[in-house]
BATIBA-671541 format. One record per atom (N, C-alpha, C): residue in three letters; x, y, z; atom name. Coordinates in steps of 0.2 Angstrom, whole numbers. Each point is the difference from the previous one (the first is absolute). Layout:
REM residues N
r,east,north,up,a
ALA,X,Y,Z,CA;
...
REM end
This chain:
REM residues 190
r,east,north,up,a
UNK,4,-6,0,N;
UNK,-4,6,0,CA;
UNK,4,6,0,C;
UNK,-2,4,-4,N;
UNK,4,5,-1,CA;
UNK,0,7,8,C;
UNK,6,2,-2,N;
UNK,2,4,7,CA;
UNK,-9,7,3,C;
UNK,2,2,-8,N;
UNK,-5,6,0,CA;
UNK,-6,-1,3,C;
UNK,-3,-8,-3,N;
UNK,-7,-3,3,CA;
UNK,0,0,9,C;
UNK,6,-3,1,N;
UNK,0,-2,7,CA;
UNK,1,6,4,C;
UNK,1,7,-2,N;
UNK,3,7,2,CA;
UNK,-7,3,-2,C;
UNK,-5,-3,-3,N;
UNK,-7,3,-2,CA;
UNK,-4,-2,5,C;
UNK,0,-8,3,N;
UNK,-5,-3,4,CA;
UNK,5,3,7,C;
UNK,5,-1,2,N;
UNK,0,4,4,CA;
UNK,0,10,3,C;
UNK,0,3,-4,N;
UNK,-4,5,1,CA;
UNK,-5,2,0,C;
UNK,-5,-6,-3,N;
UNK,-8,1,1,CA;
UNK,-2,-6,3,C;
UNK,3,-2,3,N;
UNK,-5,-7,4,CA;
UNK,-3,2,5,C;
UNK,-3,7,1,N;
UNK,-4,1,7,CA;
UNK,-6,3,-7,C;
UNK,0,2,-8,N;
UNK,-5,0,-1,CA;
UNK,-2,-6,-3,C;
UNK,5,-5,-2,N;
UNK,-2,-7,-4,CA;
UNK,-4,-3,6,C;
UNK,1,1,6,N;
UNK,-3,-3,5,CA;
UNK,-5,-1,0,C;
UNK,-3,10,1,N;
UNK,-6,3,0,CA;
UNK,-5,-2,-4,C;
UNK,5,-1,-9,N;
UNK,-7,0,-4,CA;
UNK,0,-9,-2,C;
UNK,4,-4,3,N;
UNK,-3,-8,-2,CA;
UNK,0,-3,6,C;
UNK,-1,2,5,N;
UNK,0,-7,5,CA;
UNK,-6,-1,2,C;
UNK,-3,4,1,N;
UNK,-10,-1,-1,CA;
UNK,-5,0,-7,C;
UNK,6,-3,-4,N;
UNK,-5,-1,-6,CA;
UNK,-2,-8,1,C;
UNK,-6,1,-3,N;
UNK,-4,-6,0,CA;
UNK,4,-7,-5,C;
UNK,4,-4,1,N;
UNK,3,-6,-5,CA;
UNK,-2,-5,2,C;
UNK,-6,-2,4,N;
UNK,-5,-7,2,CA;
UNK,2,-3,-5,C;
UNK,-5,4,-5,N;
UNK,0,-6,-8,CA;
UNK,6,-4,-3,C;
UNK,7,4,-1,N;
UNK,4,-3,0,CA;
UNK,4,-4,5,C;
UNK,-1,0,6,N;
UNK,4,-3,5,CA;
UNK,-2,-5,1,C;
UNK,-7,-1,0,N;
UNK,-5,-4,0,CA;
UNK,1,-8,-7,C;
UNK,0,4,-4,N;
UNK,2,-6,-8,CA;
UNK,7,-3,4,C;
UNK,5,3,2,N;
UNK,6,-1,0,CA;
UNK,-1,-8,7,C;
UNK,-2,4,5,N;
UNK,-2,-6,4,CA;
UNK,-3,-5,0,C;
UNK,-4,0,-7,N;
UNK,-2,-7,0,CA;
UNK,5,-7,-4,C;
UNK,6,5,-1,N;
UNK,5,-7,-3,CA;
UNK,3,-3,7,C;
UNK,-1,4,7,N;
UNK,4,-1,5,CA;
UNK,-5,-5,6,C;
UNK,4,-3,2,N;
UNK,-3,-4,9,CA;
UNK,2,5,5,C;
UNK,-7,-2,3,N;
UNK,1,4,7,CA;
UNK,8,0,3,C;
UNK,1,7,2,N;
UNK,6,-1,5,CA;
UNK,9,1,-5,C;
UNK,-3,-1,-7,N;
UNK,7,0,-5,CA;
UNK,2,8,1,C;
UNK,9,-3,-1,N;
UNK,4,5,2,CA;
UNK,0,6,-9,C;
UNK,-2,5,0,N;
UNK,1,4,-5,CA;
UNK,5,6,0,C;
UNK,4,2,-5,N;
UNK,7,5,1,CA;
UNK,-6,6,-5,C;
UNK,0,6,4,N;
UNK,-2,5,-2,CA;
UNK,5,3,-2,C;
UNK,2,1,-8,N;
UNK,5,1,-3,CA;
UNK,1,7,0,C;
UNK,2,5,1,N;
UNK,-3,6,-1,CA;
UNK,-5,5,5,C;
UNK,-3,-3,6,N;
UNK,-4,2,3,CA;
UNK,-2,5,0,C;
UNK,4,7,-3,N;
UNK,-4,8,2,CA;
UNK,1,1,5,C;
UNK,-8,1,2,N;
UNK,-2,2,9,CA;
UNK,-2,-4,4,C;
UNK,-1,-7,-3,N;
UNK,-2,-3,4,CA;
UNK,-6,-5,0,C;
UNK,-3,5,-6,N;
UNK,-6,-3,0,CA;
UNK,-3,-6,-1,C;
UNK,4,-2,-4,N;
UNK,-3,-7,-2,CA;
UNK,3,-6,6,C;
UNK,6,1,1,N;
UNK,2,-3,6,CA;
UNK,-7,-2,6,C;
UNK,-1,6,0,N;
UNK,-4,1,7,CA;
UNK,-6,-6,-2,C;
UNK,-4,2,-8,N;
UNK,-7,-5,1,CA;
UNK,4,-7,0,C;
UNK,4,-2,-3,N;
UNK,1,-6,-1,CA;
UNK,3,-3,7,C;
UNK,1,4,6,N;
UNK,2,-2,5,CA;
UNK,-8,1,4,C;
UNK,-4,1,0,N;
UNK,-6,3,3,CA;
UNK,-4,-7,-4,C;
UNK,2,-3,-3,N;
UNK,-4,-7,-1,CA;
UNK,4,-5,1,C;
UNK,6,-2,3,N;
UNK,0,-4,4,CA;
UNK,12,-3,-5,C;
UNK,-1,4,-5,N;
UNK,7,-2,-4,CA;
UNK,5,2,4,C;
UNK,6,-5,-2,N;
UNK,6,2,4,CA;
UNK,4,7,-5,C;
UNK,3,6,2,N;
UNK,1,3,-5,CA;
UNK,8,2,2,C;
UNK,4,1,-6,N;
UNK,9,4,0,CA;
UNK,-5,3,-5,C;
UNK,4,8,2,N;
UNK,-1,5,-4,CA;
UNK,5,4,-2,C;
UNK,4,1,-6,N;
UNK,5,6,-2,CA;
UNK,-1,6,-4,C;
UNK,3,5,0,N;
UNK,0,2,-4,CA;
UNK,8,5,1,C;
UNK,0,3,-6,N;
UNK,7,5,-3,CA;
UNK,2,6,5,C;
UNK,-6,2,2,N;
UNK,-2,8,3,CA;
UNK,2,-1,5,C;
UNK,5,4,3,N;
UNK,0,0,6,CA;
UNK,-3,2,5,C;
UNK,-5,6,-1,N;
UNK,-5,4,1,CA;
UNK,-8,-5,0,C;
UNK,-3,-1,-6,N;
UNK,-4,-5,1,CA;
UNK,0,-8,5,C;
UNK,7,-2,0,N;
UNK,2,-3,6,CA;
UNK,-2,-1,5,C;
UNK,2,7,3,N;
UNK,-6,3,5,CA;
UNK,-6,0,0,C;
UNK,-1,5,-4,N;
UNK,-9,0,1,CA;
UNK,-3,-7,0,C;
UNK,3,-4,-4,N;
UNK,-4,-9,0,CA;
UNK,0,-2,4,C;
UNK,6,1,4,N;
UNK,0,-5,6,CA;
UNK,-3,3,7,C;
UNK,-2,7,0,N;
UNK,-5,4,4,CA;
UNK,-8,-3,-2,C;
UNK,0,1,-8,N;
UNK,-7,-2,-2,CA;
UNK,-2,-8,2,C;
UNK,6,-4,3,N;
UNK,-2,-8,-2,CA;
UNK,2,-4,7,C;
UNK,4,4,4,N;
UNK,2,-2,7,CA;
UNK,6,-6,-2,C;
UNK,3,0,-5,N;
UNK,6,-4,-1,CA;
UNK,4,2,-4,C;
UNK,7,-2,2,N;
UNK,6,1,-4,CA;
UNK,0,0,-6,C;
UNK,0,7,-4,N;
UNK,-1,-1,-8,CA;
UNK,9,2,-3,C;
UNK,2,-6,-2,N;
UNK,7,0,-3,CA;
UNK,3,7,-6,C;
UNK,5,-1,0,N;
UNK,2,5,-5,CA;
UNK,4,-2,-5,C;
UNK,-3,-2,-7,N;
UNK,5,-3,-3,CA;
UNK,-3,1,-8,C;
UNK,4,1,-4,N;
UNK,-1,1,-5,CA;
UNK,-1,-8,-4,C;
UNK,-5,2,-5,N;
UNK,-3,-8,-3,CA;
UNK,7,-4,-4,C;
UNK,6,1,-2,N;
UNK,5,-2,-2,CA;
UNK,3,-6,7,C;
UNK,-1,2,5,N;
UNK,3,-3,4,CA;
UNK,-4,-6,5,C;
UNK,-6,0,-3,N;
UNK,-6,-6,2,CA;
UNK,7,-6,-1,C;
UNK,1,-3,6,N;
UNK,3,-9,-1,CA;
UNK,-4,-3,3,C;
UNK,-5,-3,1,N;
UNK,-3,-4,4,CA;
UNK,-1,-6,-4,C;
UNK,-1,-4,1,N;
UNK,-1,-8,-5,CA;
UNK,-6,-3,6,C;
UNK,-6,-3,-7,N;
UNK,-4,-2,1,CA;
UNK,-3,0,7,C;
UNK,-2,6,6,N;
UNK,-2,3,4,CA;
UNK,-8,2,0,C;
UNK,-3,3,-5,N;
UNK,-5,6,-1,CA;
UNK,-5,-5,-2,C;
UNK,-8,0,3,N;
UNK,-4,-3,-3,CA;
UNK,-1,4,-8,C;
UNK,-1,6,1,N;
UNK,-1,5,-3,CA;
UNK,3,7,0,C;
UNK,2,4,-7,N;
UNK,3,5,1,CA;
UNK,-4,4,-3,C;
UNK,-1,6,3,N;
UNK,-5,7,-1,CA;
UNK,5,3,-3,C;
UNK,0,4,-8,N;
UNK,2,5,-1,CA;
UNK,-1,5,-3,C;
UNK,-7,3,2,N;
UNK,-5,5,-3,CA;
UNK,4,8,1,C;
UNK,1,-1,-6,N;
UNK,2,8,-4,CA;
UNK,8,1,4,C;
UNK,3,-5,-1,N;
UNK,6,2,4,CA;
UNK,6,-2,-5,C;
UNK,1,-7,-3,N;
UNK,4,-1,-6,CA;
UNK,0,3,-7,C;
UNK,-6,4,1,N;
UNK,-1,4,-7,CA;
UNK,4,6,1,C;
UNK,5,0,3,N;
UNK,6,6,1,CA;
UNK,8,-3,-2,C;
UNK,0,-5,-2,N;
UNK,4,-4,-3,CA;
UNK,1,0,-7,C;
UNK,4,1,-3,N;
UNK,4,1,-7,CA;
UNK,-3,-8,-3,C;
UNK,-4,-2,-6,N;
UNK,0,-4,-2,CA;
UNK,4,-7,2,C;
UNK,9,1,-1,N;
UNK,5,-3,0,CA;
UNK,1,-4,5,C;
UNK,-2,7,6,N;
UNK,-1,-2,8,CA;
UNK,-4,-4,4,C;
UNK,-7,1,-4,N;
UNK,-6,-6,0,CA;
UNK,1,-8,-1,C;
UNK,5,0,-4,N;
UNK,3,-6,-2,CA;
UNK,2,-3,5,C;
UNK,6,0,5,N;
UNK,3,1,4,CA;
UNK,-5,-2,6,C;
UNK,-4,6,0,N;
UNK,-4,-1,10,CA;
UNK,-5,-5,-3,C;
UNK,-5,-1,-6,N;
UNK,-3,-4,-1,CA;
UNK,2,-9,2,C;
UNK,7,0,-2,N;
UNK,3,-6,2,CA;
UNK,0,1,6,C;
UNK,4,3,5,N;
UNK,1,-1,7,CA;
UNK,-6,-1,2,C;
UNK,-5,2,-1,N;
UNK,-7,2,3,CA;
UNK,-3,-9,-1,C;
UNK,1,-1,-5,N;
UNK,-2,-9,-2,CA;
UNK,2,-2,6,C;
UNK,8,-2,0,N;
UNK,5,-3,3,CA;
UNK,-5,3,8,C;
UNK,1,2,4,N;
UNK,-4,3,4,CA;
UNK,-8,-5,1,C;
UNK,0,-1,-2,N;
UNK,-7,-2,-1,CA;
UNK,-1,-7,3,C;
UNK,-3,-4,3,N;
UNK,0,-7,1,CA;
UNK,-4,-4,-6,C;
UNK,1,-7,0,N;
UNK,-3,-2,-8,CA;
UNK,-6,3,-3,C;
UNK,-6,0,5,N;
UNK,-5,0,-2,CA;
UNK,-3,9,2,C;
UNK,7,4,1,N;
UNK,-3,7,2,CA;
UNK,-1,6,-5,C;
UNK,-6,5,0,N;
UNK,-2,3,-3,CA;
UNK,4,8,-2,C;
UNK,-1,4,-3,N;
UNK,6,6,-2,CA;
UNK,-8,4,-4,C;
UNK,-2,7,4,N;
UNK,-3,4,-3,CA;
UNK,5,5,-1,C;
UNK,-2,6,-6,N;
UNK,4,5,-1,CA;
UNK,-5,3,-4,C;
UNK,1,6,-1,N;
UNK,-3,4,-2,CA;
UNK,4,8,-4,C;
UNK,-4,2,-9,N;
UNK,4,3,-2,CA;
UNK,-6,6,-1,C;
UNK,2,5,-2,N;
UNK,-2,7,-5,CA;
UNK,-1,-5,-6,C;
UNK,-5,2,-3,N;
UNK,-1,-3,-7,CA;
UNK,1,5,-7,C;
UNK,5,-3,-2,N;
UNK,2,1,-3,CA;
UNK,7,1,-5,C;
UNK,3,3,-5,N;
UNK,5,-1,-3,CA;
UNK,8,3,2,C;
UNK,-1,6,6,N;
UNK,5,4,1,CA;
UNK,5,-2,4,C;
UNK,4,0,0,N;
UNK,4,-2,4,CA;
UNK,9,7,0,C;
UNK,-2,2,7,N;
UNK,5,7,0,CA;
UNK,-3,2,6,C;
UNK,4,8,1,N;
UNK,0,4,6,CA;
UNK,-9,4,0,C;
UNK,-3,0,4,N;
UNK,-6,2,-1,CA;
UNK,-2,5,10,C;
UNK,1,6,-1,N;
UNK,0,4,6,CA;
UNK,2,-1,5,C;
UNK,7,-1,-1,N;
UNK,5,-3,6,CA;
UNK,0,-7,2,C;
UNK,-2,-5,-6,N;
UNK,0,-7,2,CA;
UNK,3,-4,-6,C;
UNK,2,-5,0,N;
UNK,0,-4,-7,CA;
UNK,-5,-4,3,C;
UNK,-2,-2,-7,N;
UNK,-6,-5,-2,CA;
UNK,-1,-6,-5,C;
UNK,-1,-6,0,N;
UNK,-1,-2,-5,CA;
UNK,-5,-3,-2,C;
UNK,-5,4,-5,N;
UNK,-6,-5,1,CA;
UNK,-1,-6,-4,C;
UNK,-5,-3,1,N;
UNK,-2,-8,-4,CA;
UNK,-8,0,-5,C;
UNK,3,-3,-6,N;
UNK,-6,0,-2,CA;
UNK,-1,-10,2,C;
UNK,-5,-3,-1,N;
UNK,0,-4,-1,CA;
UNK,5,-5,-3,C;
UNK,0,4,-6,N;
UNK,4,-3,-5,CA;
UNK,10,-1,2,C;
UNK,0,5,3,N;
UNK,6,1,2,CA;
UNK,2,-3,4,C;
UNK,-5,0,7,N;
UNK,1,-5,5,CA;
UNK,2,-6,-1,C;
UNK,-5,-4,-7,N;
UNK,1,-8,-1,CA;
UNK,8,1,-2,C;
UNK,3,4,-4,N;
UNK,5,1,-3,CA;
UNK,5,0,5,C;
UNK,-1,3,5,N;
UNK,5,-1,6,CA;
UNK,-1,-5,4,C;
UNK,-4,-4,0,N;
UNK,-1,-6,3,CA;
UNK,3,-7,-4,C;
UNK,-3,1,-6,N;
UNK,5,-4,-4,CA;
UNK,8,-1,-2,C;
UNK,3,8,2,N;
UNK,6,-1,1,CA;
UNK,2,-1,6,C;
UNK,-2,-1,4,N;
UNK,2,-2,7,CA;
UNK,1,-9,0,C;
UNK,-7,-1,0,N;
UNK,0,-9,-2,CA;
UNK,-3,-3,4,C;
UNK,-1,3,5,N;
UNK,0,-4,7,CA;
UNK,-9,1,3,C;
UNK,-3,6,-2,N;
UNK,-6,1,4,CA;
UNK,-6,-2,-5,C;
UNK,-6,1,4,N;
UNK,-4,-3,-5,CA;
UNK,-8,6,3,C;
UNK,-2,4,-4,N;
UNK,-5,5,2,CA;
UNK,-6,-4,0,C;
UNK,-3,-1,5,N;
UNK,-7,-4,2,CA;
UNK,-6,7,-1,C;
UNK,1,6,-1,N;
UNK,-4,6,0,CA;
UNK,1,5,-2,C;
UNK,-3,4,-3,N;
UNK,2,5,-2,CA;
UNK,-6,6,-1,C;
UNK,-2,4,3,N;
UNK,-4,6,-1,CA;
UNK,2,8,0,C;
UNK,-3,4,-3,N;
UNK,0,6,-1,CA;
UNK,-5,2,2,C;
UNK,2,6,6,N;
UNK,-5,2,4,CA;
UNK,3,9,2,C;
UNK,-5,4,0,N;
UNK,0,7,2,CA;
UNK,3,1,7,C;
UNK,2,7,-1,N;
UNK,3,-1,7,CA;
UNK,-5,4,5,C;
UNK,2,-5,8,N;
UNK,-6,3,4,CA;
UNK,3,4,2,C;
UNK,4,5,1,N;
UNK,0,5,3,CA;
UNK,-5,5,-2,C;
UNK,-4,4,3,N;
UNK,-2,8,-2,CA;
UNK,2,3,-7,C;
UNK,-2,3,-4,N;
UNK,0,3,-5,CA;
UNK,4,-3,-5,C;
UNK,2,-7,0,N;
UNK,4,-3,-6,CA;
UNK,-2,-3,-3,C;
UNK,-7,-2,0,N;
UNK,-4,-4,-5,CA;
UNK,3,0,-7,C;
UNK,6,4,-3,N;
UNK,-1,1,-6,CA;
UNK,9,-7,0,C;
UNK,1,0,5,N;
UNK,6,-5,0,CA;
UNK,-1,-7,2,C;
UNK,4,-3,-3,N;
UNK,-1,-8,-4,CA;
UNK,8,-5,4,C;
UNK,-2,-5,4,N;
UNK,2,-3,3,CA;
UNK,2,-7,-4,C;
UNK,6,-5,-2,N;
UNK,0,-5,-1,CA;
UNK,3,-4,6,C;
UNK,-6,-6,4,N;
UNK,1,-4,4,CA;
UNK,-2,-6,-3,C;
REM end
């Protein structure tokens, strides 16, 4: 992840706080749990503020959460009552641990190239039969986009990165609006 991203989220992670940690993602966290058993351990890749950590701890999952920000760090692990790590996504080594890994709107700051890369580890990471959500912007851009890098996914592109990799296998796929306030007009690939 690039320096400027990480120097973006840390400078604003008291308003990235503000405007997603009370957003409503039932619908999607919800879909995601149902590849899982009661009690499976899930890696919130990327956590933000905390949010999603918190539901999926609030039904009963065992949760590790990281993320790059040293600043959001904090606040997630204030928002979630547990130690949220500091680690940028290049340095995920865990092997075969994670029922499940959460990466909603977090690897989409990764350079194509770089994807390749975490998407392996994130497998490896995984125990045989465990699940790996993520989540991109949809669409074709990929570059510097108001102090962040971005790289978004069309469908088409995703299978293409998935096919070079070799190893994973996409059980779902939808395109859905984003629920924050005022953004109806933006287009998610999960």
């Amino acid at each position: 992840m690039s320096a400027d991203t990480l120097e973006y989220y840390n400078k604003n992670a008291k308003d990235f706080n503000d405007s997603t940690f009370e957003v409503d993602f039932a619908k999607v966290q919800e879909w995601f749990c149902k590849y899982l058993k009661a009690g499976s351990l899930i890696l919130d890749f990327g956590c933000g503020s905390g949010r999603d950590t918190k539901y999926f701890m609030e039904r009963g999952y065992r949760l590790d959460a990281i993320d790059g920000s040293k600043e959001l760090c904090e606040i997630a692990s204030e928002n979630t009552g547990i130690v949220v790590k500091n680690q940028v996504f290049n340095k995920l080594n865990e092997v075969e641990k994670y029922d499940g890994i959460w990466a909603c709107a977090s690897i989409l700051h990764l350079q194509y190239n770089e994807l390749k890369e975490v998407l392996v580890k994130m497998n490896i990471a995984l125990n045989e039969s465990g699940i790996l959500y993520c989540s991109f912007k949809y669409g074709d851009f990929e570059g510097d986009r108001n102090g962040r890098y971005f790289t978004d996914m069309t469908a088409e592109k995703l299978d293409r990165l998935i096919d070079e990799i070799g190893i994973l296998e996409v059980r779902e796929q939808m395109i859905t609006t984003d629920v924050r306030p005022g953004r109806d007009d933006e287009k998610w690939l999960k």
